[in-house]
C-alpha positions as CSV (number, residue, x, y, z in Angstrom):
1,X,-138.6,-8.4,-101.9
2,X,-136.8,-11.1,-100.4
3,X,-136.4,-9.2,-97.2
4,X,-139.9,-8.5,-96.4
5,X,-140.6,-12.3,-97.2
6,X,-138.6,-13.3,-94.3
7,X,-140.1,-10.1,-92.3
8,X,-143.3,-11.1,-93.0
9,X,-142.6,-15.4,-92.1
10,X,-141.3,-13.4,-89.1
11,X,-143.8,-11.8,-87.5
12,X,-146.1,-14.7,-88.2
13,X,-144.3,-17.0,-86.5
14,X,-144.3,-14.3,-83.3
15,X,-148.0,-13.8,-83.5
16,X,-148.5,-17.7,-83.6
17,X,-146.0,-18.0,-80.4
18,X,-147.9,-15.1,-78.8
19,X,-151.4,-17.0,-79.4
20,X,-150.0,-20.9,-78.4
21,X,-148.4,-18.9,-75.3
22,X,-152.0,-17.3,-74.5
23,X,-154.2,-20.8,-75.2
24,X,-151.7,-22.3,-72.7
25,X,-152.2,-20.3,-69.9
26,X,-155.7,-19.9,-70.2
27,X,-155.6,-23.7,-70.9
28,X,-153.9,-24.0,-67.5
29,X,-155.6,-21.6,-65.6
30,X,-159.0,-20.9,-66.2
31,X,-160.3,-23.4,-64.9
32,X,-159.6,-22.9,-61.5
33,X,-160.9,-19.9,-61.5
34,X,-164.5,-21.5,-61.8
35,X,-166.3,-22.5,-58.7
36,X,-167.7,-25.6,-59.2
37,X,-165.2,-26.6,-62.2
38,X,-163.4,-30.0,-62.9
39,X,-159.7,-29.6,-63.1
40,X,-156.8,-31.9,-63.2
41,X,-153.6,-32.1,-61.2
42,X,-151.4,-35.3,-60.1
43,X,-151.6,-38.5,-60.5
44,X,-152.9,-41.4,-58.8
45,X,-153.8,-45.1,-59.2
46,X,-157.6,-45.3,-60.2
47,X,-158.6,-47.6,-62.8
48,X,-157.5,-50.6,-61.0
49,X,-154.7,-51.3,-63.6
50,X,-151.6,-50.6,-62.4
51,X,-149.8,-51.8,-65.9
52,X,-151.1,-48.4,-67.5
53,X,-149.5,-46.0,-65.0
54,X,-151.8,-43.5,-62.6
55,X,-154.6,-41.9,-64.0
56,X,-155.1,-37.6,-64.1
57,X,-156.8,-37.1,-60.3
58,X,-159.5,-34.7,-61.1
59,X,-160.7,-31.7,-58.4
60,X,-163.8,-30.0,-58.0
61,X,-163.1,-26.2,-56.7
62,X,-165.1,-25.1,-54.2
63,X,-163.4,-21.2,-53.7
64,X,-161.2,-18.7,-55.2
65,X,-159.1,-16.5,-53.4
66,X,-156.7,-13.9,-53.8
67,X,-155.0,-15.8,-56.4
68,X,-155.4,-19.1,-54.7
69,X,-158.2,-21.8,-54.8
70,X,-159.2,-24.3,-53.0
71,X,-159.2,-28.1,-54.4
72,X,-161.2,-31.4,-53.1
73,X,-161.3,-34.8,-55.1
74,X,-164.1,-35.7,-57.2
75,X,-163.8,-39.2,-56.5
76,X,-162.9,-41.3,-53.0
77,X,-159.1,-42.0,-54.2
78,X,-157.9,-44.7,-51.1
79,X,-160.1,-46.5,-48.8
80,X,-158.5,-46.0,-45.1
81,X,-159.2,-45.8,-41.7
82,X,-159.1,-42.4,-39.8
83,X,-156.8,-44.2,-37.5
84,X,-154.6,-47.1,-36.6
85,X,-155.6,-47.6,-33.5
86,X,-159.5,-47.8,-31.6
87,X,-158.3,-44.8,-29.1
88,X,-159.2,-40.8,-28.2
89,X,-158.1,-39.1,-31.2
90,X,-157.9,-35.5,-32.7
91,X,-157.4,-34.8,-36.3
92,X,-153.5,-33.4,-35.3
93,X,-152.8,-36.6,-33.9
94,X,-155.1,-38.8,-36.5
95,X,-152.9,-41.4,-38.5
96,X,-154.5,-40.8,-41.7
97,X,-153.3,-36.9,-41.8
98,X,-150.0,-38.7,-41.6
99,X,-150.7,-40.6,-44.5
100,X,-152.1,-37.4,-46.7
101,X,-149.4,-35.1,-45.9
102,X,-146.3,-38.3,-46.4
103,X,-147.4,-41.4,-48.4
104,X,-150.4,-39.3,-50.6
105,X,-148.3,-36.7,-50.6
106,X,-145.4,-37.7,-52.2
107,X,-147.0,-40.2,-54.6
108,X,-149.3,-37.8,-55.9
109,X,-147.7,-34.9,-57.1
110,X,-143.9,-34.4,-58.3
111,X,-141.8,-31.7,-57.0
112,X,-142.7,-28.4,-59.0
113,X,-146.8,-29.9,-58.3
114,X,-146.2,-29.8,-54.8
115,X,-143.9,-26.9,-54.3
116,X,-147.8,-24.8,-55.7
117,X,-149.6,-26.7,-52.5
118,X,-149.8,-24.5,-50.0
119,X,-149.2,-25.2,-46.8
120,X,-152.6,-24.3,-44.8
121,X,-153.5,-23.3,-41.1
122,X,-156.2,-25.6,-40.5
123,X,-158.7,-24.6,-38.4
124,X,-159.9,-27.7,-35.5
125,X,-161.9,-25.6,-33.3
126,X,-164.8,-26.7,-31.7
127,X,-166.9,-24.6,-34.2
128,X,-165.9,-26.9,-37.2
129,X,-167.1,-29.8,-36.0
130,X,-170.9,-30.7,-35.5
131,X,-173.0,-28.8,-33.0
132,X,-174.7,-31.5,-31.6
133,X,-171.8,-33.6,-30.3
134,X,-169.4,-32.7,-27.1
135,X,-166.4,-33.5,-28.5
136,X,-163.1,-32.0,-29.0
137,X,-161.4,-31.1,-32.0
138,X,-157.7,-30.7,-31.2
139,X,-154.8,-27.7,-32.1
140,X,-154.8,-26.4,-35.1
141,X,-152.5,-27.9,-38.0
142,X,-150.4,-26.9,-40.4
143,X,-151.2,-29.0,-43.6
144,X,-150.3,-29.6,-47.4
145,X,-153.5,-31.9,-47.7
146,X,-156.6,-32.3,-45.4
147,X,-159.9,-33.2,-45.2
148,X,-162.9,-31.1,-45.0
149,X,-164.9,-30.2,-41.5
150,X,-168.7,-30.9,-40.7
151,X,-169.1,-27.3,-41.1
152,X,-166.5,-26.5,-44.4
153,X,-168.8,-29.3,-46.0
154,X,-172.0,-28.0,-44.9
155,X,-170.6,-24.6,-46.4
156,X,-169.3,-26.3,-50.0
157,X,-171.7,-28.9,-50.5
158,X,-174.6,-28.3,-48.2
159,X,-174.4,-31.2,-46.2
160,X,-176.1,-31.4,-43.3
161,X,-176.5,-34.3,-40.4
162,X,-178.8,-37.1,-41.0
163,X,-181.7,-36.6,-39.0
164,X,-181.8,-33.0,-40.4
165,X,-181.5,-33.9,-44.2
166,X,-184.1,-34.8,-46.6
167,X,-181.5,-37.5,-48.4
168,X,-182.0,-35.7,-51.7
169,X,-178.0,-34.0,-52.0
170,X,-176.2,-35.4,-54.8
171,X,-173.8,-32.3,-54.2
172,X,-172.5,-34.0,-51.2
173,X,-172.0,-38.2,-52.3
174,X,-168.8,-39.6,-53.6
175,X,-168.0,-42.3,-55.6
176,X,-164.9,-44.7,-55.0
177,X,-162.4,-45.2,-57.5
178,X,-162.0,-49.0,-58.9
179,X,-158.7,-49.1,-57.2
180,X,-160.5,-48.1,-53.7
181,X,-163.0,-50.4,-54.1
182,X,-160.4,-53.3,-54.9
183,X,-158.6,-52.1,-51.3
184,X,-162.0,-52.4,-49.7
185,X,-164.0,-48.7,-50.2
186,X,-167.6,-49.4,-49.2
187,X,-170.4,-48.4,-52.2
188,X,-174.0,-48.7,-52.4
189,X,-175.7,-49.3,-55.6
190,X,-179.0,-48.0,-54.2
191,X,-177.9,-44.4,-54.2
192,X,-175.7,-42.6,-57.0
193,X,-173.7,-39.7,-57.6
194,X,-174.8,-36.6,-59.8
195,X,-173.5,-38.3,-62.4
196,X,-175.0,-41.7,-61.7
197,X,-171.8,-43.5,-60.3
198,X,-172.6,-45.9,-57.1
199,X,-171.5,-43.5,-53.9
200,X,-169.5,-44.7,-50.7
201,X,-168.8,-42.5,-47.6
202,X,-165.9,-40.5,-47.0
203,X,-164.0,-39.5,-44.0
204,X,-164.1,-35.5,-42.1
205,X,-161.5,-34.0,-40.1
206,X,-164.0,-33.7,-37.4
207,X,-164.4,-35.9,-34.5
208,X,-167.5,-38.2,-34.1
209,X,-169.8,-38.2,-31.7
210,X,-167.2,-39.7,-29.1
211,X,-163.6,-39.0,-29.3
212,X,-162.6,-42.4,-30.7
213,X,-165.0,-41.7,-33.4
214,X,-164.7,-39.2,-36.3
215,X,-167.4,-37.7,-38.5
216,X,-167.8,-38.8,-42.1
217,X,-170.4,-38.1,-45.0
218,X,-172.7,-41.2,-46.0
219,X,-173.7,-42.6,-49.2
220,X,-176.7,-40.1,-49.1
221,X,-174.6,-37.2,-49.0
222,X,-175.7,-36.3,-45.0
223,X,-173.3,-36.0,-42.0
224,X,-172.6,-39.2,-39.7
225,X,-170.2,-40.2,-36.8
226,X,-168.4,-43.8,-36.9
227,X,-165.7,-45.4,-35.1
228,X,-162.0,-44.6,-36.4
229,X,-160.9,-47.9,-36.9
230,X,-163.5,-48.4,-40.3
231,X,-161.6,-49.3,-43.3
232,X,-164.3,-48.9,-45.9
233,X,-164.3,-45.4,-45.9
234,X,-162.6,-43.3,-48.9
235,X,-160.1,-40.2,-48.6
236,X,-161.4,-36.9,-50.1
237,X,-158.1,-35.2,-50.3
238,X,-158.2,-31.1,-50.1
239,X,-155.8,-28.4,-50.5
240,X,-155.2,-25.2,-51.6
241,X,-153.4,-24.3,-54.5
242,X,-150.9,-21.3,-55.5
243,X,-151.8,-20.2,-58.9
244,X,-149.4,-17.2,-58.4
245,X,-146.7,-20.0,-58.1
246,X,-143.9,-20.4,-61.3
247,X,-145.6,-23.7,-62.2
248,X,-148.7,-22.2,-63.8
């Protein structure tokens, strides 16, 4: 009797690991495999209260592929310019891809997080960027994190150049985190998210409409050109993400 007693306590306690171990990975994983989800992965100053540690960065996924998906921030995380310096400029060459694939990089994710970051071929043909302006958009890169193009954010978030767009996407506007506003993100009050947050304007991989500009989405949500050198603009990190890879 005494035997099956323990038998029994047993195969409980396997059938409860068994269950934990499924809720985990669905936990983990099912999430990204919604287009259009919220998920969570890194860390990053955001609150504006760097005493309480980096807050969860959360990502909206815009596609799923073959085991992979792709990842952009919900909210503008760092208020930079596109570059250092007011001079021609191609997203390969750009001092803020710098930044995203070193500083941003490193400071966002820990080593088993960034070992499931893919390392992308990023297409800067001339077909990514806007149709309307004659300007060049470099080699191609090979990227952890980048930004999106005129045309990957038409694609995602159906955003399309001012003159063109009624002004009514919410799909498309961003809002800045506390700690980009405090480094100097731009917001308007006037406008507001989907979920009624005050929206700034966030930086493209494209160029502008000359090639010391670089194209960037407004606080309406439509596309825009503006010089490189602007500093109240916020970072949209993207990436894509392994979910074959051990960490899940």
């Amino acid at each position: 009797m005494k035997k099956q007693f323990v038998i029994a306590i047993l195969l409980m306690l396997f059938f409860a690991v068994s269950i934990c171990t499924v809720l985990a990975e669905t936990t983990i994983t099912q999430p990204f495999d919604t287009i259009g989800g919220i998920v969570t992965f890194g860390r990053y100053e955001q609150d504006g209260n760097e005493e309480n540690g980096p807050e969860k960065i959360e990502w909206i996924v815009l596609d799923v592929q073959d085991g992979k998906v792709l990842l952009l921030s919900k909210y503008g995380l760092e208020a930079k310019r596109y570059n250092k310096k007011k001079t021609d400029v191609t997203w390969e060459t750009c001092t803020l891809r710098a930044w995203l694939n070193d500083d941003f990089l490193n400071k966002a994710f820990d080593a088993k997080e960034q070992s499931a970051i893919l390392t992308t071929e990023v297409d800067n043909g001339d077909a990514q960027g806007y149709s309307g302006w004659i300007t060049s958009g470099g080699n191609n890169t090979k990227d952890k994190i980048f930004l999106l193009s005129c045309t990957e954010t038409n694609l995602y978030l159906d955003a399309k150049y001012w003159e063109n767009d009624d002004g009514n996407n919410t799909k498309s506007r961003i809002a800045p985190t506390e700690y980009a506003i405090e480094n100097g993100a731009w917001f308007d009050d006037k406008y507001q998210t989907a979920d009624g947050k005050p929206t700034g304007w966030w930086w493209l991989r494209s160029p502008g409409i000359n090639q010391c500009d670089a194209a960037f989405v407004n606080c309406v949500g439509s596309l825009f050109t503006d010089s490189v050198l602007d500093s109240s603009a916020v970072v949209r990190p993207a990436f894509w993400l392994n979910l074959e890879s051990d960490i899940f």
